[in-house]
Jmol script that loads the backbone (N, CA, C; Angstrom):
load data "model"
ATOM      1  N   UNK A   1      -8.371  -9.624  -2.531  1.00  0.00           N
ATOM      2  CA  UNK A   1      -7.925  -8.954  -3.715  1.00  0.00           C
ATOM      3  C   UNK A   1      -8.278  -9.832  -4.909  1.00  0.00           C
ATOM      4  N   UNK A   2      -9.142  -8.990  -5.647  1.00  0.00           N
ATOM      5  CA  UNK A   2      -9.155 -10.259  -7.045  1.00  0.00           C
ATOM      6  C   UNK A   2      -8.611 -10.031  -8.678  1.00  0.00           C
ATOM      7  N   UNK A   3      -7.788  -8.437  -8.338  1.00  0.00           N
ATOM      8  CA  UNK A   3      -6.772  -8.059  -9.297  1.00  0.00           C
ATOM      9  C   UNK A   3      -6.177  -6.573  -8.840  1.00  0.00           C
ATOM     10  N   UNK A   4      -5.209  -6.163  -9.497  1.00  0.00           N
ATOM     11  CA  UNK A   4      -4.689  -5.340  -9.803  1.00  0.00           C
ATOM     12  C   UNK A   4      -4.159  -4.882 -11.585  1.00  0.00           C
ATOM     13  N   UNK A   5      -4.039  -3.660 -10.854  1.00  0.00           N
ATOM     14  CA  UNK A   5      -3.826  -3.011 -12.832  1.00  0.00           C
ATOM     15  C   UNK A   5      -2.666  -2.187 -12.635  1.00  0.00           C
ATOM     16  N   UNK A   6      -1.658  -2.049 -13.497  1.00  0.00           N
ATOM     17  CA  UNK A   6      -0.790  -0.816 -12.863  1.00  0.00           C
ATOM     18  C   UNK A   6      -1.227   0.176 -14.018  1.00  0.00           C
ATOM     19  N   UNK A   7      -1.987   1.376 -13.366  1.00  0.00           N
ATOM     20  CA  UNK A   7      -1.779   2.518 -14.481  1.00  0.00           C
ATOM     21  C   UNK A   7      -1.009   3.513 -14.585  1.00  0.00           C
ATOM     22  N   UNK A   8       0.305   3.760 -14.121  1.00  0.00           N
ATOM     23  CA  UNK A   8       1.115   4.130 -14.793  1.00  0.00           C
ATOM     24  C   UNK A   8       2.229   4.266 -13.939  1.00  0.00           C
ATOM     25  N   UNK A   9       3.878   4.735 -14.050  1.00  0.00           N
ATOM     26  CA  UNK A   9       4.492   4.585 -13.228  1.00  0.00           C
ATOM     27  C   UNK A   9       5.374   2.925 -13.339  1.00  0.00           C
ATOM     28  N   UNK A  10       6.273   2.788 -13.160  1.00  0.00           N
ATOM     29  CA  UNK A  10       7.655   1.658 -12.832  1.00  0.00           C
ATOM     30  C   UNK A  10       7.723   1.447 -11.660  1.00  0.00           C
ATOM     31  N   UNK A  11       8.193  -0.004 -10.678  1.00  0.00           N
ATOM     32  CA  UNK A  11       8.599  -0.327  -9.836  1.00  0.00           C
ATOM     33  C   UNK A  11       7.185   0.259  -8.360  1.00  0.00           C
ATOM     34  N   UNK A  12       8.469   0.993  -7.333  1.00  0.00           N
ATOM     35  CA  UNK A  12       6.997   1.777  -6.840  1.00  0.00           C
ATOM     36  C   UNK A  12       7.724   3.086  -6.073  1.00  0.00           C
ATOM     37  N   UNK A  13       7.085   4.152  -6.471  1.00  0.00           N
ATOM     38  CA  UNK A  13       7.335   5.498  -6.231  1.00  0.00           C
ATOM     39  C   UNK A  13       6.416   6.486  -6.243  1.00  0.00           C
ATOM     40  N   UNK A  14       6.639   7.954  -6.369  1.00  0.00           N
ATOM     41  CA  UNK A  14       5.455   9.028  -6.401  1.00  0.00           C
ATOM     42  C   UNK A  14       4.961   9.017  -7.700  1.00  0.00           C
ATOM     43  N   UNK A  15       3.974   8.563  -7.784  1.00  0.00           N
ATOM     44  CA  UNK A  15       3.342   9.029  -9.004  1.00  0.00           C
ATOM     45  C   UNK A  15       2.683   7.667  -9.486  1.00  0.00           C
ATOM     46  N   UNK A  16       3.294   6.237  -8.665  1.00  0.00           N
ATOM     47  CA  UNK A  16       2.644   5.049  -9.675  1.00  0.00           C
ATOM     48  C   UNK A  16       1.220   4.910  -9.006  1.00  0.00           C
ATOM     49  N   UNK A  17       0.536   4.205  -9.954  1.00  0.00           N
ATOM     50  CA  UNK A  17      -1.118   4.171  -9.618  1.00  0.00           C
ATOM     51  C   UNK A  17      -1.281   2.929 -10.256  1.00  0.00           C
ATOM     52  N   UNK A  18      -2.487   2.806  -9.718  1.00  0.00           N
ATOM     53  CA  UNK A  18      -2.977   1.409  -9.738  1.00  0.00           C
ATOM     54  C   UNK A  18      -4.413   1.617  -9.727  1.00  0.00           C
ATOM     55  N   UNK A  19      -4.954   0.296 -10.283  1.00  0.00           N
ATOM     56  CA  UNK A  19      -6.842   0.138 -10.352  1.00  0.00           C
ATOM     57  C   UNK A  19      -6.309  -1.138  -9.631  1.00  0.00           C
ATOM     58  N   UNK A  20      -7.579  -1.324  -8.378  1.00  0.00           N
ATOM     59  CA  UNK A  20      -7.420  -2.139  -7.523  1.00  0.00           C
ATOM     60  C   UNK A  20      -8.737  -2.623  -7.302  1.00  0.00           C
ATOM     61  N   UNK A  21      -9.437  -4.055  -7.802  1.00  0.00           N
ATOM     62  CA  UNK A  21     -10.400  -4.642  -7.777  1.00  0.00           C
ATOM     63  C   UNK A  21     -10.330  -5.836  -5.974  1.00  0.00           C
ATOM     64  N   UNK A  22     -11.352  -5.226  -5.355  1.00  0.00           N
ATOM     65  CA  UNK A  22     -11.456  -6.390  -4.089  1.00  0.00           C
ATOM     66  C   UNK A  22     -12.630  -6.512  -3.803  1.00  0.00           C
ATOM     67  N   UNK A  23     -13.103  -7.748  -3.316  1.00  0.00           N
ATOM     68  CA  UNK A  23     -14.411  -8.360  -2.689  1.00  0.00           C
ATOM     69  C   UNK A  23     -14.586  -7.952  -1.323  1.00  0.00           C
ATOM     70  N   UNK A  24     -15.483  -7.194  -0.541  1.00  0.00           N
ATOM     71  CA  UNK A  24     -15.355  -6.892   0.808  1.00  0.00           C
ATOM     72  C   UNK A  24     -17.148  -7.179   0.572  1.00  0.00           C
ATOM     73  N   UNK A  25     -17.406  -8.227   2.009  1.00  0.00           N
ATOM     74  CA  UNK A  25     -18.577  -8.696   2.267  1.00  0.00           C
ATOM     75  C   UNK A  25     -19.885  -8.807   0.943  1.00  0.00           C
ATOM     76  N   UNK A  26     -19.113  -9.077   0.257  1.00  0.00           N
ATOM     77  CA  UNK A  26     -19.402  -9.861  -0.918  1.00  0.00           C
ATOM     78  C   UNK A  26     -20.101  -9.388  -2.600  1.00  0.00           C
ATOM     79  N   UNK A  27     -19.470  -8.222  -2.121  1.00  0.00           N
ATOM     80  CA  UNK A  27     -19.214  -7.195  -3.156  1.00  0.00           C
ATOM     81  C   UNK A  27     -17.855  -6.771  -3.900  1.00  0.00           C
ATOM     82  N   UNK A  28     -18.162  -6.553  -5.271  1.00  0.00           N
ATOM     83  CA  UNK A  28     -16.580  -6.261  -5.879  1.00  0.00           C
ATOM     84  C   UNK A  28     -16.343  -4.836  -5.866  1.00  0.00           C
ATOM     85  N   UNK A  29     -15.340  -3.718  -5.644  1.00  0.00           N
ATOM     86  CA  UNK A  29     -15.393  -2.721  -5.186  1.00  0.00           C
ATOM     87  C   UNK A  29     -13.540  -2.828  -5.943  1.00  0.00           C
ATOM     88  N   UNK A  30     -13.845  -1.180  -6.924  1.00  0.00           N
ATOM     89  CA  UNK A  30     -12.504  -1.450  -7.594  1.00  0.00           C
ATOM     90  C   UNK A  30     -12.900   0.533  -6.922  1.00  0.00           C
ATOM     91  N   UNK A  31     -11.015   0.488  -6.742  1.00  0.00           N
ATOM     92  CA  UNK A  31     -10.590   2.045  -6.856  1.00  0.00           C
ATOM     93  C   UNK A  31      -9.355   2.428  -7.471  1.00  0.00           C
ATOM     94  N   UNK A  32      -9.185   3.393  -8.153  1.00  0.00           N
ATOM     95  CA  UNK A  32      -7.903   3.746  -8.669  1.00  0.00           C
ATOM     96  C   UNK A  32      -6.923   4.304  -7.054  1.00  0.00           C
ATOM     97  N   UNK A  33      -6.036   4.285  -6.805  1.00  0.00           N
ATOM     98  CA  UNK A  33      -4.849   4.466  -6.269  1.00  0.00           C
ATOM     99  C   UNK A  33      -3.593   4.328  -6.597  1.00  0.00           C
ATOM    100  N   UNK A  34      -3.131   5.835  -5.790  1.00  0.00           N
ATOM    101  CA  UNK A  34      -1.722   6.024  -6.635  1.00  0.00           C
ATOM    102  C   UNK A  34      -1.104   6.865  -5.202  1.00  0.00           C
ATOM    103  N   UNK A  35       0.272   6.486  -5.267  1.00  0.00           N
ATOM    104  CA  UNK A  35       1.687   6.752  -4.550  1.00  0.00           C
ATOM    105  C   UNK A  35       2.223   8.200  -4.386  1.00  0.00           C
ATOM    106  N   UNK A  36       1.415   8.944  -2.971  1.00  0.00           N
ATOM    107  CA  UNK A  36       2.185  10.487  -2.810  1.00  0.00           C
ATOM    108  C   UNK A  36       3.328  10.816  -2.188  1.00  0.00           C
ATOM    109  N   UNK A  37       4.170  10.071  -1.415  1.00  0.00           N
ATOM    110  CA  UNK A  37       4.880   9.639  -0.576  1.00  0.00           C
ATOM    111  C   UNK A  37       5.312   8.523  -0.561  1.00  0.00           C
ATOM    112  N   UNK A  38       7.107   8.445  -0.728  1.00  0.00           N
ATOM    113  CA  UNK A  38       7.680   7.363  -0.337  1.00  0.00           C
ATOM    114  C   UNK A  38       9.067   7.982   0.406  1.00  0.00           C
ATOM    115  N   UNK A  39       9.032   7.472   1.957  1.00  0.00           N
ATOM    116  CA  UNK A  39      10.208   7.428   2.419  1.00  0.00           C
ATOM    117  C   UNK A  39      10.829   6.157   2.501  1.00  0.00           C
ATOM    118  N   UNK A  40      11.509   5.575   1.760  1.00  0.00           N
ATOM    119  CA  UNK A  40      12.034   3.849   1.774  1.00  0.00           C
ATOM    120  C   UNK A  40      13.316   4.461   2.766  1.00  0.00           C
ATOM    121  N   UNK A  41      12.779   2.844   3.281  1.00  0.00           N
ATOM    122  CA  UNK A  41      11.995   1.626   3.518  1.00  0.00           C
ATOM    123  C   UNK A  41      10.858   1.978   4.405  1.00  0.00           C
ATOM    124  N   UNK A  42      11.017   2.944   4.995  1.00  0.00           N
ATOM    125  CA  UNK A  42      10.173   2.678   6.384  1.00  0.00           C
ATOM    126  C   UNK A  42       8.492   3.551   5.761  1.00  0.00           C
ATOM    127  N   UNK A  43       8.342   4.326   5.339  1.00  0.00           N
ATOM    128  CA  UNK A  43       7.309   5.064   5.075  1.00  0.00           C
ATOM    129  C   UNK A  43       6.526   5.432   3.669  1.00  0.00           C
ATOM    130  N   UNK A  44       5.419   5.175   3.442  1.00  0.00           N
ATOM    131  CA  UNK A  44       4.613   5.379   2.467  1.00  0.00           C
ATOM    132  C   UNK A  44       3.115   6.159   2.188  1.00  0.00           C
ATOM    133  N   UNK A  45       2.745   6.992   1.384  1.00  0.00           N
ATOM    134  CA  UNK A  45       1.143   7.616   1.817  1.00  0.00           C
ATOM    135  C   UNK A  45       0.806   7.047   0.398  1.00  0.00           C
ATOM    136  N   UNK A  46      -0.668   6.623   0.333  1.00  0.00           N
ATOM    137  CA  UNK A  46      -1.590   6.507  -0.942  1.00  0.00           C
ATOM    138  C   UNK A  46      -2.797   7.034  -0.617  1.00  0.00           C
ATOM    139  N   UNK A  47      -2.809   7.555  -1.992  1.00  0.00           N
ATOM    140  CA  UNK A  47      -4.226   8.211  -2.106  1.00  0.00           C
ATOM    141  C   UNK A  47      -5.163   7.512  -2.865  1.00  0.00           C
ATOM    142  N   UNK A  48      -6.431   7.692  -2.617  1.00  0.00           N
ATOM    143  CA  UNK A  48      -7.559   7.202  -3.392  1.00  0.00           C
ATOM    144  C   UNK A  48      -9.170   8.080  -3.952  1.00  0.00           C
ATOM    145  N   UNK A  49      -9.255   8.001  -4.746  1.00  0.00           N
ATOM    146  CA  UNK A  49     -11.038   9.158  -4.665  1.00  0.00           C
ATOM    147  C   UNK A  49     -12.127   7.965  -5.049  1.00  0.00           C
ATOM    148  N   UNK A  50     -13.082   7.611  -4.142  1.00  0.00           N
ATOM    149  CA  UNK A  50     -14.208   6.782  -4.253  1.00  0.00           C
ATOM    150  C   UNK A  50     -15.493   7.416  -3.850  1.00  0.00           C
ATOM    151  N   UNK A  51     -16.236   7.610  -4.385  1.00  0.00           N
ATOM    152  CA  UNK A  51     -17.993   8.312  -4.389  1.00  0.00           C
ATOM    153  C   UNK A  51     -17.618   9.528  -3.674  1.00  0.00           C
ATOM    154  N   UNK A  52     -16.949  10.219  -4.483  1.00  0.00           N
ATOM    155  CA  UNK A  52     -16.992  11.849  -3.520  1.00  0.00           C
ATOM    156  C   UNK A  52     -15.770  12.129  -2.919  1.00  0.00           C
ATOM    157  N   UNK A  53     -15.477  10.584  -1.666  1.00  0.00           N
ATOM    158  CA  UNK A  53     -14.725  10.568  -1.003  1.00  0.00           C
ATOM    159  C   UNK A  53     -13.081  10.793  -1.261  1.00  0.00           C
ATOM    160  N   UNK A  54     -12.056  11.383  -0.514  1.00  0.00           N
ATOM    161  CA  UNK A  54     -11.015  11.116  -0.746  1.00  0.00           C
ATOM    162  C   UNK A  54     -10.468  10.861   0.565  1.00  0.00           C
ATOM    163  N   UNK A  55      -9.150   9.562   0.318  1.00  0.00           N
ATOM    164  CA  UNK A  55      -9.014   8.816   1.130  1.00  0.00           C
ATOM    165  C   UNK A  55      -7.101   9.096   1.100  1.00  0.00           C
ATOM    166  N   UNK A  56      -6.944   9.061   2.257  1.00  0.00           N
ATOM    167  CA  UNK A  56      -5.203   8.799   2.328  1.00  0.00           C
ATOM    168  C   UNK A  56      -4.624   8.051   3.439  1.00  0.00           C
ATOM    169  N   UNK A  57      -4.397   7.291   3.108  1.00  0.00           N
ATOM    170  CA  UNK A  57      -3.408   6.039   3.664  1.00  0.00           C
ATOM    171  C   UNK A  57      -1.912   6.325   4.234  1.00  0.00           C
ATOM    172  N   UNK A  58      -1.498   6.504   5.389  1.00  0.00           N
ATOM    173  CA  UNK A  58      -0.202   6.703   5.641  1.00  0.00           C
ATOM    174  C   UNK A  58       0.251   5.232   6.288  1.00  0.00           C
ATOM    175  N   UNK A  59       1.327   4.502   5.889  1.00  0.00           N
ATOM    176  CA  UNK A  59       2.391   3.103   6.017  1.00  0.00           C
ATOM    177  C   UNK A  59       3.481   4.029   6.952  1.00  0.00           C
ATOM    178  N   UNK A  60       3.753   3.114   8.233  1.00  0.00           N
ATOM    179  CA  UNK A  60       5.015   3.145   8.513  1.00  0.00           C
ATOM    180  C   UNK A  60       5.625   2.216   9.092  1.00  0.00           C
ATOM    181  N   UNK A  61       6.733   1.432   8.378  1.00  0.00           N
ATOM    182  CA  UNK A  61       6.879   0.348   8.483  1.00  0.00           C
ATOM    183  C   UNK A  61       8.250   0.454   9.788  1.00  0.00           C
ATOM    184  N   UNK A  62       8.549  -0.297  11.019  1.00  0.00           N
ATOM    185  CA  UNK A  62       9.415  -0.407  11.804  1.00  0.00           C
ATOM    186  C   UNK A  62      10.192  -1.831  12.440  1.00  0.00           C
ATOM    187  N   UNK A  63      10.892  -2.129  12.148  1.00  0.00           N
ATOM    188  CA  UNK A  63      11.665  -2.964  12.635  1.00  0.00           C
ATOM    189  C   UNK A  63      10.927  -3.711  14.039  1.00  0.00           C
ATOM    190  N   UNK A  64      10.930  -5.236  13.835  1.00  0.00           N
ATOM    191  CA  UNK A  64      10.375  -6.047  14.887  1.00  0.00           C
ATOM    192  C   UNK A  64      12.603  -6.389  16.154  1.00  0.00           C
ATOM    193  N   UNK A  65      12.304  -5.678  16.907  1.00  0.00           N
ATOM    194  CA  UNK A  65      13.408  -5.475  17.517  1.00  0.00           C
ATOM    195  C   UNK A  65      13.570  -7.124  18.341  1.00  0.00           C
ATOM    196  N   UNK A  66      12.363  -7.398  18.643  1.00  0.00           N
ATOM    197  CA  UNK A  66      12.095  -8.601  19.357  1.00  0.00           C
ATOM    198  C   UNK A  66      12.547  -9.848  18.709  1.00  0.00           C
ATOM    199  N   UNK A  67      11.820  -9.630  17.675  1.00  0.00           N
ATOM    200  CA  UNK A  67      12.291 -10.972  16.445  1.00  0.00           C
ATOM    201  C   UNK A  67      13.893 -10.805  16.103  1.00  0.00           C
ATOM    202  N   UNK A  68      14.330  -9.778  15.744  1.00  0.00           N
ATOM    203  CA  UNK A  68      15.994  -9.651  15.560  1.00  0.00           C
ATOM    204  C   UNK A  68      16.852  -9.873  16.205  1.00  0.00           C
ATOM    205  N   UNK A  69      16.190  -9.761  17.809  1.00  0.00           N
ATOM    206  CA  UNK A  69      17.506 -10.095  18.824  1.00  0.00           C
ATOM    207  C   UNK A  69      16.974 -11.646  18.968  1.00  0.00           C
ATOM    208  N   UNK A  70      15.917 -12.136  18.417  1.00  0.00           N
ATOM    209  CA  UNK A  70      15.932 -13.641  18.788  1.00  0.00           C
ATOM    210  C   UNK A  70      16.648 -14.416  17.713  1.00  0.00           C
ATOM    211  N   UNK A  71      16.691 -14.002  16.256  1.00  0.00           N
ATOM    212  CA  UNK A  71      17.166 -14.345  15.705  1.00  0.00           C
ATOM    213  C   UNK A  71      18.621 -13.980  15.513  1.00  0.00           C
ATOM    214  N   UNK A  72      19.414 -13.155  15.883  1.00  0.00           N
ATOM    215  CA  UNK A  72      20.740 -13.185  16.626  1.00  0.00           C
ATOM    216  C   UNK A  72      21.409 -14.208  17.531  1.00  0.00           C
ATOM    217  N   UNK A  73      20.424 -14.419  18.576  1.00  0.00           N
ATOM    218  CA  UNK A  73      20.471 -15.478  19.663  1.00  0.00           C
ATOM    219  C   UNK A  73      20.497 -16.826  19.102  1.00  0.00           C
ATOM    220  N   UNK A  74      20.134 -17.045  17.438  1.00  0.00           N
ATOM    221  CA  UNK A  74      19.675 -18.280  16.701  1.00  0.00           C
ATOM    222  C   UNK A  74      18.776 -19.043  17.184  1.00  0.00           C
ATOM    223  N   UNK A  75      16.899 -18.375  17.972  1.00  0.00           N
ATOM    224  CA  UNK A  75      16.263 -19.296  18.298  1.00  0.00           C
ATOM    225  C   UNK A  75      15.369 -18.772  17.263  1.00  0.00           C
TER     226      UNK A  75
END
end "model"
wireframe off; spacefill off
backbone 0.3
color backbone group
């Protein structure tokens, strides 16, 4: 990642967007993306439009059950 922009939108919800500049194999490659879906905590969709393309991203984030009962146990 070698920046971000927020274009418009607070915090993060439906509707915030972003210009998102990254280096992938050694090229800089920026796309606007923005927030169609938020189920907090666990779930998120983003969308993107790059050369034509449109792109959607679905997040679903779940609890590491393994790590929690170890850290219960205090190891």
């Amino acid at each position: 990642m070698i920046r971000i922009e927020r274009l418009a939108g607070e915090g993060y919800a439906v509707g915030t967007k972003w210009r998102e500049t990254r280096k992938m194999m050694g090229k800089e490659a920026t796309e606007d993306m923005w927030v169609t879906e938020v189920e907090a905590p666990s779930r998120t969709v983003v969308k993107a439009n790059s050369h034509g393309m449109n792109y959607t991203s679905g997040f679903t984030l779940k609890p590491d059950i393994a790590t929690k009962a170890e850290r219960l146990a205090g190891k």
